[in-house]
N, C-alpha and C positions, 0 to 999 in steps of 0.2 A: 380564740383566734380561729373562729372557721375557717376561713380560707385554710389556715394551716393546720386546725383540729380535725379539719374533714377529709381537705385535698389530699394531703401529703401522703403517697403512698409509702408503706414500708419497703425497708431495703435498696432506695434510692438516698442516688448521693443531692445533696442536698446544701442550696450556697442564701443563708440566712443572712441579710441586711436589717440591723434594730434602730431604729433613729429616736433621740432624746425629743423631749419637748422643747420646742420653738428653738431646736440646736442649742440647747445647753450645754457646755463644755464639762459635762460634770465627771468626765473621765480623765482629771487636770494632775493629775499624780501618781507616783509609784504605789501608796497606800491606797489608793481607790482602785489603780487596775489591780492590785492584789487582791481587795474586799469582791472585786466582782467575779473575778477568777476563783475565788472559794468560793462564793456561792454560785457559779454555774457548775463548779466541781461538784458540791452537793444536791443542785435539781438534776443534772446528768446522771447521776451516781442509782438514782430512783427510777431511770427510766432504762428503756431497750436502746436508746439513740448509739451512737458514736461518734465522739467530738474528733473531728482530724484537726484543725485547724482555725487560727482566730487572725483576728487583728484588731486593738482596740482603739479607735480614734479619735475618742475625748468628743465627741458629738455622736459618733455611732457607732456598732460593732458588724464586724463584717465576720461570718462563724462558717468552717465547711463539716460537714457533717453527713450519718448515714445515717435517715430517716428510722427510727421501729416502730410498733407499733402506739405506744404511749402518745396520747395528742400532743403535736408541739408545743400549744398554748397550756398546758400544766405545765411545761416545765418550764417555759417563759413566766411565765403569772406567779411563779413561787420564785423562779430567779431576781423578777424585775421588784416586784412588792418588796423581798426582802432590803434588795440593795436600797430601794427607796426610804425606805426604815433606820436605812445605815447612812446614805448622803443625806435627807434632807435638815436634821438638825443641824449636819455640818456646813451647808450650804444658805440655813434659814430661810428652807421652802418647803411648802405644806404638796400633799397630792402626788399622783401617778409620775413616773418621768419618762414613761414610753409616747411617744405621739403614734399612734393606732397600731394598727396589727404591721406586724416585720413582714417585710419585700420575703417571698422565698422563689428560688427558682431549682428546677431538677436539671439537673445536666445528664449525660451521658457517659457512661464508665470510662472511655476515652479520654475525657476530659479531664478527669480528675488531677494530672499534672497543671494544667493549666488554671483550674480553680484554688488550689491551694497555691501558686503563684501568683496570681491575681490577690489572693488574699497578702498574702505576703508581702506585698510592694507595695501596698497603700500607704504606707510612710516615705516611702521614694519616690509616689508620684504627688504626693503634697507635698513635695518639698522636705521634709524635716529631716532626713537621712539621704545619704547621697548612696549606700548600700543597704540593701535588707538587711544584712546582718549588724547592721552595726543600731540596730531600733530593739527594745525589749518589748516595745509594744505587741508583738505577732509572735505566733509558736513557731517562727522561723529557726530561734537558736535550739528548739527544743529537736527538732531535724536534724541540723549540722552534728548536735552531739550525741546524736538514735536515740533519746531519753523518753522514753515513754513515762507520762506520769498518771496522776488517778483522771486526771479528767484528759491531758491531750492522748491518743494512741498513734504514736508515730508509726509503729510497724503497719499498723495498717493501711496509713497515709500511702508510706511508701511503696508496701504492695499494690496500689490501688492504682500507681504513677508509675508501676511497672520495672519498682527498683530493689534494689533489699538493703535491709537496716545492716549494710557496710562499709566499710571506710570507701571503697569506690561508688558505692549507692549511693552512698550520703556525695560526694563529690557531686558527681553527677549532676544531682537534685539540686546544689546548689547553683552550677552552672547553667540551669533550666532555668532556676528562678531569676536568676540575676539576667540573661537572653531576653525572659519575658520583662523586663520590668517597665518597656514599654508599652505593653498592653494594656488596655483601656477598656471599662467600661462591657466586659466581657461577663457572658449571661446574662445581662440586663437588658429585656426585650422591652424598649420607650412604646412598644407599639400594641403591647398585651391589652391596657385598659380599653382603645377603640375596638379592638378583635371582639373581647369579650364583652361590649356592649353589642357588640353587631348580630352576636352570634343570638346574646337571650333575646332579642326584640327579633329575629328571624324562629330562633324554635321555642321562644317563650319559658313558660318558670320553672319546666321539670326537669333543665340540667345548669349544670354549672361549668365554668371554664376554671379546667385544672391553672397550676402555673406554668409557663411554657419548660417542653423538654427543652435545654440548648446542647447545638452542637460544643467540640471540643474546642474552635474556631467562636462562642458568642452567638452562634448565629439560629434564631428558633426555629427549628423541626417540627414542632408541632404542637398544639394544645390539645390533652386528655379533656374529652367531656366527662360528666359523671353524673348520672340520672337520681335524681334526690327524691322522688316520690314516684310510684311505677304507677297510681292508681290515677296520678295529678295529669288532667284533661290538657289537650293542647290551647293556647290561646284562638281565643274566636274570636275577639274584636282590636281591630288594627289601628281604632283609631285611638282621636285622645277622652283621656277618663272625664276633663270638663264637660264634653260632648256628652258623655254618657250620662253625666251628672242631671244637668239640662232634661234632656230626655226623662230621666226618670222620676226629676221633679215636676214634670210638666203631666208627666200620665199620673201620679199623687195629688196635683193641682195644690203644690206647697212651693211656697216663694225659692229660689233658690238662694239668696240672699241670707234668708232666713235659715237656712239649712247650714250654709256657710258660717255664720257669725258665732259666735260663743256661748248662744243659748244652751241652756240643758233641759229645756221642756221637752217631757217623754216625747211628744208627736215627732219631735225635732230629731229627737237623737234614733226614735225608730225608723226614719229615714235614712240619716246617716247607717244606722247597720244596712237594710236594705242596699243600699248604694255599695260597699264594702262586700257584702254577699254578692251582689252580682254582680259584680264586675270580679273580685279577688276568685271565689271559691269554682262560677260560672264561667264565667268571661275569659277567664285565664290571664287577669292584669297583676302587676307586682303590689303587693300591699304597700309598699312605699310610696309607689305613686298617687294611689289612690288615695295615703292618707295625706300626704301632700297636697293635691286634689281638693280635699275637705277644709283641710288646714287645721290637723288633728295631728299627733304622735303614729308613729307605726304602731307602739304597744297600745296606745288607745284604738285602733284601726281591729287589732288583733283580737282585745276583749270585745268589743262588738262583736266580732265573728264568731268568738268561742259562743257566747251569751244567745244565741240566736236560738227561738223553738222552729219547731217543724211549719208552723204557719207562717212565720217571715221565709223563711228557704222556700217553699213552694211561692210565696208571691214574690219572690228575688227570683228564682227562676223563669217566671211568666215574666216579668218585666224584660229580663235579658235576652228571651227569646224576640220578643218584642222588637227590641234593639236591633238584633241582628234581622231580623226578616228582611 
């Protein structure tokens, strides 16, 4: 899970959204949020993370937590494979049950009351409980009674929301939760995926857009960039990769049809790298497009690039100079 193996920095608090495949309800019983709770208990257990708090709601989990150093996607990929292992005979389905990598967002230490609230009331605002407390789904009741167990760490929760693990603390925190519980949709920035389209097509493929900070209020502060290759040239050509394609099949004098189609005669496929070189390594375009472009695989795009001698890169580079003039 790059986004969350790369971005996620340590010591930030940290508000995990994991969605099932095509919303499976595979989270339909007290035995299954148990089986899933031991084993996030034991992928936690292997890392530096800190679990404050969950909610588990039979189609997703919603987890607050303090970022460490440990990639998040270990400890998802051990959590989710195993539980997979454990529903799907009982469920009589074969395969993954994550649908792609978990929503994560960073909040700010301020917030921390309101994200473990937020987490909390996801059963009172779907309806199924009219109070937090009265749902076992969320480590709401594990709060109420300061219990700290191997996987949730209440004390720290409550430090974190500026209360102490005592009978007035815990009061308190419940009175916050129950205040928020008509809060909505808090940390979820609908507007991250256009930002961080906007941003790589403006500075091209040597950063990436963190997840957004949010304020204590939901509201995003600000997106961390983070420079993924220092050596990796800025984009040269604005336009689109078909354009480039054309272009460089035409200074080849090879059909571009022919380049495109499914053949795998050498001349063909020495093209296609050419084109992948300069545009990806050159040009500074996203190998995704480029293989899309082709109508190849990224991983296919990608061995062509590896694959390459010194004599293709030198005529991949004249070509793209080319281009650009």
């Amino acid at each position: 899970m790059p986004r969350t193996r790369r971005y996620v920095r340590p010591g930030r608090l940290i508000h995990v959204i994991t969605r099932f495949l095509n919303h499976e309800y595979l989270l339909d019983s007290p035995e299954a949020r148990a089986e899933y709770l031991r084993r996030a208990e034991i992928s936690f257990a292997e890392s530096d993370w800190t679990w404050l708090g969950h909610a588990l709601m039979g189609t997703h989990v919603h987890e607050a937590a303090l970022s460490g150093v440990t990639p998040y996607g270990d400890i998802s990929r051990r959590l989710h494979s195993g539980f997979a292992g454990w529903i799907n005979p009982r469920k009589g389905r074969l395969g993954p049950i994550v649908a792609g990598r978990p929503d994560t967002y960073e909040v700010e230490p301020a917030g921390a009351m309101a994200l473990i609230a937020y987490v909390h009331n996801n059963p009172v605002r779907a309806g199924v409980v009219a109070h937090p407390a009265d749902s076992d789904w969320t480590s709401h009741r594990s709060y109420l009674a300061g219990q700290s167990s191997r996987l949730v760490d209440v004390d720290t929760g409550l430090k974190l929301c500026g209360l102490t693990n005592s009978v007035r603390g815990r009061r308190l925190f419940a009175e916050e939760v129950i205040r928020r519980s008509g809060q909505s949709r808090a940390f979820v920035d609908d507007n991250y995926g256009v930002v961080r389209t906007d941003v790589r097509e403006q500075v091209g493929p040597v950063v990436e857009l963190s997840h957004p900070i949010m304020s204590a209020d939901g509201v995003p502060l600000k997106y961390p960039l983070w420079q993924l290759q220092p050596g990796t040239i800025p984009t040269r050509w604005r336009g689109e990769v078909a354009t480039a394609i054309v272009f460089i099949c035409d200074c080849l004098q090879v059909d571009r049809n022919e380049v495109l189609s499914t053949s795998r005669r050498r001349a063909l496929v020495r093209v296609r790298r050419l084109v992948v070189l300069a545009c990806c390594a050159i040009l500074g375009c996203r190998l995704n497009q480029v293989a899309a472009a082709l109508g190849i695989t990224p991983a296919a795009a990608r061995k062509l690039q590896i694959s390459a001698k010194e004599p293709d890169i030198a005529l991949a580079r004249e070509l793209a100079d080319k281009l650009c003039a």
